[in-house]
C-alpha positions in Angstrom: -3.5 -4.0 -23.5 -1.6 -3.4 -26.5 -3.2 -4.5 -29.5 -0.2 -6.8 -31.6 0.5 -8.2 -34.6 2.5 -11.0 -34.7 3.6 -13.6 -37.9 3.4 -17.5 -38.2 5.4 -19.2 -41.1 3.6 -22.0 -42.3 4.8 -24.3 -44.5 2.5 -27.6 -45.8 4.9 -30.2 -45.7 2.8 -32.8 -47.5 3.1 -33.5 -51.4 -0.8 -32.8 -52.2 -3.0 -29.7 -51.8 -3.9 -29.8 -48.2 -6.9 -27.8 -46.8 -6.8 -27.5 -42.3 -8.2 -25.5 -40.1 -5.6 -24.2 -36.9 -5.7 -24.8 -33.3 -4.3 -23.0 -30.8 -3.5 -23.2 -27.6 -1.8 -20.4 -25.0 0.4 -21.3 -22.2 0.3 -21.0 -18.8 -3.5 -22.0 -19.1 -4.0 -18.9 -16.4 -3.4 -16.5 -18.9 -6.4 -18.3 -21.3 -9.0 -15.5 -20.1 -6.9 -12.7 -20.2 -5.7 -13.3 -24.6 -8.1 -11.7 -26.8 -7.6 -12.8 -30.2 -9.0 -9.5 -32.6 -8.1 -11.9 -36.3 -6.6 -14.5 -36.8 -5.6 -17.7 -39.5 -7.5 -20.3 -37.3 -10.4 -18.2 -38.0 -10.9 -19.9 -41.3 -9.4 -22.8 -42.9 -6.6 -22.8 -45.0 -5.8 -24.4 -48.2 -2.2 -24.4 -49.3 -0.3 -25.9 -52.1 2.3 -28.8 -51.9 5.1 -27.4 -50.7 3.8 -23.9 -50.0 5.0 -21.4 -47.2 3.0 -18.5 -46.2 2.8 -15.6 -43.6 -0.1 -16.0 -41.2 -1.0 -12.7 -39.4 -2.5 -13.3 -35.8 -3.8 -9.7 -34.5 -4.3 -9.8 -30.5 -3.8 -8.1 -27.0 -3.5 -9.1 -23.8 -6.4 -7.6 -21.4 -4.3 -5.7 -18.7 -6.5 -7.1 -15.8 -4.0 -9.9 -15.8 -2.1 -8.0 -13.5 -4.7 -8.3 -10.8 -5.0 -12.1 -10.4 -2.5 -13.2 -8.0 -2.5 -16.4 -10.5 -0.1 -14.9 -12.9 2.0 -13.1 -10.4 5.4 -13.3 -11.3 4.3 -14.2 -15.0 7.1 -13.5 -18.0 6.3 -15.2 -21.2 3.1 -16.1 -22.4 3.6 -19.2 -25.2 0.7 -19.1 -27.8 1.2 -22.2 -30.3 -0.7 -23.4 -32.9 -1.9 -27.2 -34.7 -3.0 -27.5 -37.7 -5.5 -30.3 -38.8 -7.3 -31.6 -42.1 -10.2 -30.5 -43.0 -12.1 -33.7 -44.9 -14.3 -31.6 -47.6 -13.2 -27.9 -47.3 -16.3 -25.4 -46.8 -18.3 -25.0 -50.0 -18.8 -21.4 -50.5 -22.2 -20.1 -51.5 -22.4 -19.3 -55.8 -23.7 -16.0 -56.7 -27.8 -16.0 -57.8 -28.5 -16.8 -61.5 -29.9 -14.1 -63.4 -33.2 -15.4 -62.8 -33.3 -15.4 -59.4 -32.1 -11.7 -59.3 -35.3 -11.0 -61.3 -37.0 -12.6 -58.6 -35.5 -11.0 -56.2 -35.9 -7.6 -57.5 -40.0 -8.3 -58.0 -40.5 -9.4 -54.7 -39.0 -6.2 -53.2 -41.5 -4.2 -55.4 -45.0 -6.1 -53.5 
């Protein structure tokens, strides 16, 4: 029930800008229900230099009702790993409105 932060180095490998999104995956799959992820990297994709290494933050807690199911009884480590893959054409984020569309904007709230 503890709410953790914990660090990923990740380092793109590649010789080119490289934008991916991460994957992850938690080990034993029992434990799947009980790992409550509050932020994390694979939230959003991820666009890193050639060459680049870089901190990842993943902020999480495990819910303490894992100690009632009987399937994680004698249960030690819990092994959360992550995969990152390419993204073909990166999100395009939204550009701010023109000037004339703030005008707009600002006469429609005064009908």
């Amino acid at each position: 029930g503890e709410v953790k932060t914990i660090f990923y180095t990740v380092t793109n490998q590649s010789a080119r800008t490289t934008t991916g999104q991460a994957a992850y995956n938690v080990a034993p799959l029992t434990v799947g229900a009980y790992f409550e992820k509050i932020n994390c990297f694979c939230f959003t994709e991820q666009t890193m230099a050639p060459g680049e290494t870089r901190q990842m933050p993943v902020v999480f807690y495990v819910d303490p009702s894992i100690v009632k199911d009987s399937d994680n009884d004698g249960l030690n480590t819990i092994t959360l790993s992550y995969t990152f893959y390419p993204v073909r054409e990166p999100a395009i984020k939204p550009l701010a409105a023109g000037e004339a569309e703030k005008s707009k904007g600002s006469e429609k709230g005064n009908l």
